[in-house]
C-alpha positions as CSV (number, residue, x, y, z in Angstrom):
1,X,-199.2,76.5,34.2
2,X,-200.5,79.2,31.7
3,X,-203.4,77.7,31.2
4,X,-204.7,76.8,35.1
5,X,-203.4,80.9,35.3
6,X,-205.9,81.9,33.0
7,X,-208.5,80.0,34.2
8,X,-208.2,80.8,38.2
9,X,-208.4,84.4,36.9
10,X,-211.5,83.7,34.9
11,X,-213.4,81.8,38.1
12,X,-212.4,85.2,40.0
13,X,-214.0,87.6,38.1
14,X,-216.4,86.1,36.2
15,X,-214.8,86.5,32.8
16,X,-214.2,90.5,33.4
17,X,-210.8,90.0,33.7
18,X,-209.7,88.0,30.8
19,X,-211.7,91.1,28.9
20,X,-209.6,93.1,29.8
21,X,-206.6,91.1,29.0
22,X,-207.5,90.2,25.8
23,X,-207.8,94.5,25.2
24,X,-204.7,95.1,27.2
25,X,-202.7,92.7,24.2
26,X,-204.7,93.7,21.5
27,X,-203.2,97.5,22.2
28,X,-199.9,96.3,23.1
29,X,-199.5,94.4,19.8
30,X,-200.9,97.0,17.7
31,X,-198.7,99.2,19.4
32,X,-195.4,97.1,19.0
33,X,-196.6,96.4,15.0
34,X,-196.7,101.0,14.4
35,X,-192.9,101.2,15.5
36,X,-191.7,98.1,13.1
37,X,-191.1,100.4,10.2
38,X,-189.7,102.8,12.3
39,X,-187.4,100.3,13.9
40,X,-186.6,98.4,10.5
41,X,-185.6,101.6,9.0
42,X,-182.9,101.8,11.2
43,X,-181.7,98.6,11.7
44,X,-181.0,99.4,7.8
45,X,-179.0,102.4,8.5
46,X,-177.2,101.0,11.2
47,X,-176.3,98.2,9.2
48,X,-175.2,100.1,6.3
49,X,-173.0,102.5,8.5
50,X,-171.8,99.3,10.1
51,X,-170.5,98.0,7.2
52,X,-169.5,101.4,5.3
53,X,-166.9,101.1,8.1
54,X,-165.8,97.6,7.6
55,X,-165.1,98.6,4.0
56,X,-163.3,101.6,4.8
57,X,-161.1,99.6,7.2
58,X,-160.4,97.3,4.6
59,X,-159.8,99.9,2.0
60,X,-157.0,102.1,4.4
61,X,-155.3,98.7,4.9
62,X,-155.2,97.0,1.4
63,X,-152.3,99.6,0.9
64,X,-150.0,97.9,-0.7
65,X,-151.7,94.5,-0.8
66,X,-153.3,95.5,-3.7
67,X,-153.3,93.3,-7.6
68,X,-153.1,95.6,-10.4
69,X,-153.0,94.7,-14.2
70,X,-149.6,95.2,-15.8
71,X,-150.6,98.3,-17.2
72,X,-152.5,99.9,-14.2
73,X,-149.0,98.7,-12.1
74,X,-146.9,100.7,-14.6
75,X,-149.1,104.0,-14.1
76,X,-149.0,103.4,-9.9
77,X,-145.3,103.0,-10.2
78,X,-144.4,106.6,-12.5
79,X,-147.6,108.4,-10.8
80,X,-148.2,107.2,-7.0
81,X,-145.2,105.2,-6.4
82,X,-145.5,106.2,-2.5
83,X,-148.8,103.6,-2.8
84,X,-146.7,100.8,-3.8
85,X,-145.2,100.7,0.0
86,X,-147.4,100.8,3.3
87,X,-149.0,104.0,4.6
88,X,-150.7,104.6,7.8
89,X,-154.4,105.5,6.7
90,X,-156.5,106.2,10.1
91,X,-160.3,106.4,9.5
92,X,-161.7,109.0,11.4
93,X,-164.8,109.1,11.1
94,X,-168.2,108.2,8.7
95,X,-171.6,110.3,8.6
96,X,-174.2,110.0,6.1
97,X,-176.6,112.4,4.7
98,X,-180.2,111.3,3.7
99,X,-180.4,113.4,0.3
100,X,-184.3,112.4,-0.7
101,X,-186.2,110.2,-3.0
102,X,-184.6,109.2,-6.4
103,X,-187.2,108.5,-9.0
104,X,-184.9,107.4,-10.9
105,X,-184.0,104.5,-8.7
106,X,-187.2,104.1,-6.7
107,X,-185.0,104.8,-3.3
108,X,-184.3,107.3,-0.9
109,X,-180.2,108.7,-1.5
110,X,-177.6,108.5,0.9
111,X,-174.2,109.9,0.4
112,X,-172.1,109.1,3.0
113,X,-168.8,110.7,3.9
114,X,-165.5,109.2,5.0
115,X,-162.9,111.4,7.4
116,X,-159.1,110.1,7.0
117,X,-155.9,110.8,8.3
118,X,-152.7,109.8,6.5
119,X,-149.9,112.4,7.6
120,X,-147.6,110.2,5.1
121,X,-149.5,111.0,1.9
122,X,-148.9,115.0,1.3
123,X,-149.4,114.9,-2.5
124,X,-153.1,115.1,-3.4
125,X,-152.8,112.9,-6.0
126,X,-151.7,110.1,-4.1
127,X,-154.7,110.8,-1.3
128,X,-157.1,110.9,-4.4
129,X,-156.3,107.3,-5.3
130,X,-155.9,105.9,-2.0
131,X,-159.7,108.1,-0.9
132,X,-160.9,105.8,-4.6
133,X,-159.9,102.9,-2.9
134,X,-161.3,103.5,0.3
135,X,-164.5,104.5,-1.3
136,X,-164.7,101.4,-3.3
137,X,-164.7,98.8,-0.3
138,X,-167.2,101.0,1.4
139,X,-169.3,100.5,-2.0
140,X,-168.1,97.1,-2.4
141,X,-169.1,96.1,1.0
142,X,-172.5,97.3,1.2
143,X,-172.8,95.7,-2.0
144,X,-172.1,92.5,-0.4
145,X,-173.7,92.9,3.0
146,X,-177.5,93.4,1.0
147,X,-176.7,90.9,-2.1
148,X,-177.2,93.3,-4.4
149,X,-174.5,93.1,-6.3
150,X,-175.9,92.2,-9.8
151,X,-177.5,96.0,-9.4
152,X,-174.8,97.7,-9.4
153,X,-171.4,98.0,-12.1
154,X,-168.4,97.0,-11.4
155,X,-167.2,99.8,-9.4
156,X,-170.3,98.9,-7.7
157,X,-170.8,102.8,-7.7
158,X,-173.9,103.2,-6.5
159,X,-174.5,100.6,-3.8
160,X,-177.8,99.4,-2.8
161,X,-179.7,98.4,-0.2
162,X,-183.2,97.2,0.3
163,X,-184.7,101.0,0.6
164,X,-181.9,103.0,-0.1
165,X,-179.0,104.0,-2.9
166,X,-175.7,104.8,-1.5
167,X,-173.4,106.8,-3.2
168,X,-170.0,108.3,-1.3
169,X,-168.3,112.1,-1.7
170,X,-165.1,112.2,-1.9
171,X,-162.7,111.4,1.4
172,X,-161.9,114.3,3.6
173,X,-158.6,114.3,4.8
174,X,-158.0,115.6,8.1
C-alpha cells in the first residue's frame, strides 16, 4: 500500500515530490534526535522522584515492622520506645534540588527533600529516627530502581543513578 503510495506520487510529479519528502523526514528526524537528551534527562528525574516516593511510602509504613539486632532493639526500647508501636507518618510532599556537577563523582548532585507529618511523634528524637528511616528507603530504592547498588555502602547513602548522585536533607516535619 506504501509502496504503490509512493510511486503514484512519483508518476505525478515527476520525482519533485518524493524530494521533498525525503527533506521533509530528514528535518523531522533530526529534529526528533536534538530533544532525546532533553527528553531522557527527564525521564531520569521523573523516575527518580517516582521512586524517591515509593521509598518514602515504604519507609513511613515499616513503623513497627521493622528487624533490629538485639542490641539496636535494646537502645529503640530505653530511647524511642513510641517507635516500637504504629505511628501515622503522612508524606507530604518530595522536591529535589539540582546542586551542580560533582568532580568527585563524575555526576550532577541532587538532594532531595522529604515533607512529613506525624502529629503522634512530638519528641524530636523519635522524628529523627523515624526521618533516618524514611530517608533510607528513599536511598535504598533508587538504589534498586538503577542497579547500582554495588556503588553505594550500605546505608546506600549516596544513591546513584545513571547521570546523577542523590543524596537526601533531613525530613521536614510539618
Amino acid at each position: 500500500m506504501i509502496y504503490n503510495w509512493f510511486n503514484h506520487l512519483l508518476k505525478e510529479r515527476n520525482g519533485q515530490l518524493s524530494v521533498e519528502y525525503i527533506l521533509i523526514m530528514a528535518v523531522s528526524i533530526i529534529v526528533l534526535l536534538s530533544f532525546f537528551p532533553y527528553v531522557y534527562e527527564i525521564n531520569e528525574l521523573n523516575t527518580c522522584m517516582a521512586v524517591a516516593r515509593n521509598g518514602a511510602l515504604e519507609g513511613a509504613l515499616m513503623d513497627s515492622f521493622a528487624v533490629y539486632p538485639e542490641d539496636k532493639y535494646e537502645f529503640y526500647m530505653k530511647e524511642h520506645p513510641r517507635l516500637k508501636s504504629g505511628t501515622k507518618i503522612v508524606i507530604v510532599k518530595i522536591d529535589y534540588k539540582k546542586q551542580g556537577f560533582d568532580t568527585k563523582y563524575k555526576r550532577n548532585k541532587i538532594k532531595i527533600n522529604v515533607y512529613a507529618s506525624a502529629p503522634s511523634l512530638r519528641n524530636p528524637g523519635d522524628r529523627d529516627c523515624a526521618g533516618d528511616r524514611i530517608n533510607y528507603y528513599v536511598r535504598k530504592d533508587i538504589c534498586e530502581a538503577f542497579k547500582t547498588e554495588n556503588l553505594t555502602n550500605l546505608y546506600y547513602n549516596p544513591a546513584f543513578s545513571d547521570k546523577y548522585f542523590i543524596t537526601t536533607a533531613e525530613v521536614n516535619w510539618v
